[in-house]
Each structure stands twice: as structure tokens, then as C-alpha cells.
C-alpha positions as CSV (number, residue, x, y, z in Angstrom):
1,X,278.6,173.2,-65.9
2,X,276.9,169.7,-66.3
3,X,279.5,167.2,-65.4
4,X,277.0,164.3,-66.0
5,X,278.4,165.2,-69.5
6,X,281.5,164.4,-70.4
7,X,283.8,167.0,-72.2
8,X,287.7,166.9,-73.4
9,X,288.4,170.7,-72.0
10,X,292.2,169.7,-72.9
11,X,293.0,168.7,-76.8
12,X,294.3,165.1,-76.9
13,X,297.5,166.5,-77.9
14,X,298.5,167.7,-74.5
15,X,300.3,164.4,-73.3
16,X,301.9,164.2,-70.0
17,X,300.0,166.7,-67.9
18,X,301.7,166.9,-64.4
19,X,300.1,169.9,-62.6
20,X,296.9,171.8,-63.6
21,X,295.8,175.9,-62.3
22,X,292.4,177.0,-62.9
23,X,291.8,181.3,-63.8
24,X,288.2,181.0,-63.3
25,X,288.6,185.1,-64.0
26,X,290.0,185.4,-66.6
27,X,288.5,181.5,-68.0
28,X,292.0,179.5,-68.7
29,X,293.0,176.5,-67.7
30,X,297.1,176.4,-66.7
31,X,299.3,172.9,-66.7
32,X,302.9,171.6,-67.2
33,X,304.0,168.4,-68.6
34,X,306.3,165.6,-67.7
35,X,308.5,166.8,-70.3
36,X,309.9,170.1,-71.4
37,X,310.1,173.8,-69.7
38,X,306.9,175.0,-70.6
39,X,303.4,176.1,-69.1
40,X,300.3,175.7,-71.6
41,X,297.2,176.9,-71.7
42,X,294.0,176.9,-73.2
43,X,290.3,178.6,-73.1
44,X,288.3,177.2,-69.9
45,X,285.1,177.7,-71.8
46,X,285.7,176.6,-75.2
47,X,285.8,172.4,-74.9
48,X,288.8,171.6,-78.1
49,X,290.5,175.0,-77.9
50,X,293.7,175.4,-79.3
51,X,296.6,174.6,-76.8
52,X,298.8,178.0,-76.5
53,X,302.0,177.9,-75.4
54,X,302.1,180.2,-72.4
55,X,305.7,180.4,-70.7
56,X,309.0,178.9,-71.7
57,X,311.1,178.6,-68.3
58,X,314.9,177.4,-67.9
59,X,314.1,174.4,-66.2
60,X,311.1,172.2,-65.3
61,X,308.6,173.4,-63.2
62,X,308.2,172.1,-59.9
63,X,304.3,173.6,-59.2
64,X,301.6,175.8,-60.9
65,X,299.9,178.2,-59.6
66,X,297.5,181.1,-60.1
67,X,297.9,184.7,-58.6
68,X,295.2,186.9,-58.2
């Protein structure tokens, strides 16, 4: 990736990003907000993809992280 280039990878949208995982397998990008019980995520190759809602939890995540 060029990074002299500058790219929004996360829709405007997505306000209050705490905490950010990276699937460079599977190409998605992981993060929680500073409000809500939810994890998001979105194509890592696709700059403007649609934000999907990827986990509802019962409380607020403390961390984010990926597994392999």
C-alpha cells in the first residue's frame, strides 16, 4: 500500500472508534466505539466500504482482538 496517499479505510460514519484489530487474512478491519456494545467491521481492501455490524455483546468491550 502507498501510504504517501491518503485514504479513509473507515466511512466517516464510524464515530468514536476506541480500539482497532487488523485480519490481514481474511482482509477486515475490527474496532469498537466509545458508545454501544458492538464490534464493526469493514473490507480492509475496499477504501469506503460499508460498515457491517459484526457482534452485539452485553456490555462494552474492554479490548479487540484477532485470533488466528
Amino acid at each position: 500500500y502507498d501510504f504517501q496517499e491518503i485514504t479513509e479505510w473507515i466511512p466517516a460514519q464510524a464515530n468514536g472508534i476506541q480500539k482497532i484489530a487488523l485480519d490481514l487474512t481474511a482482509r477486515k478491519i475490527y474496532w469498537t466505539t466509545d458508545t454501544g456494545n458492538y464490534i464493526y467491521r469493514a473490507d480492509l481492501d475496499t477504501p469506503n466500504s460499508n460498515i457491517e455490524l459484526f457482534l452485539s455483546l452485553d456490555s462494552k468491550p474492554n479490548g479487540i482482538a484477532i485470533v488466528p
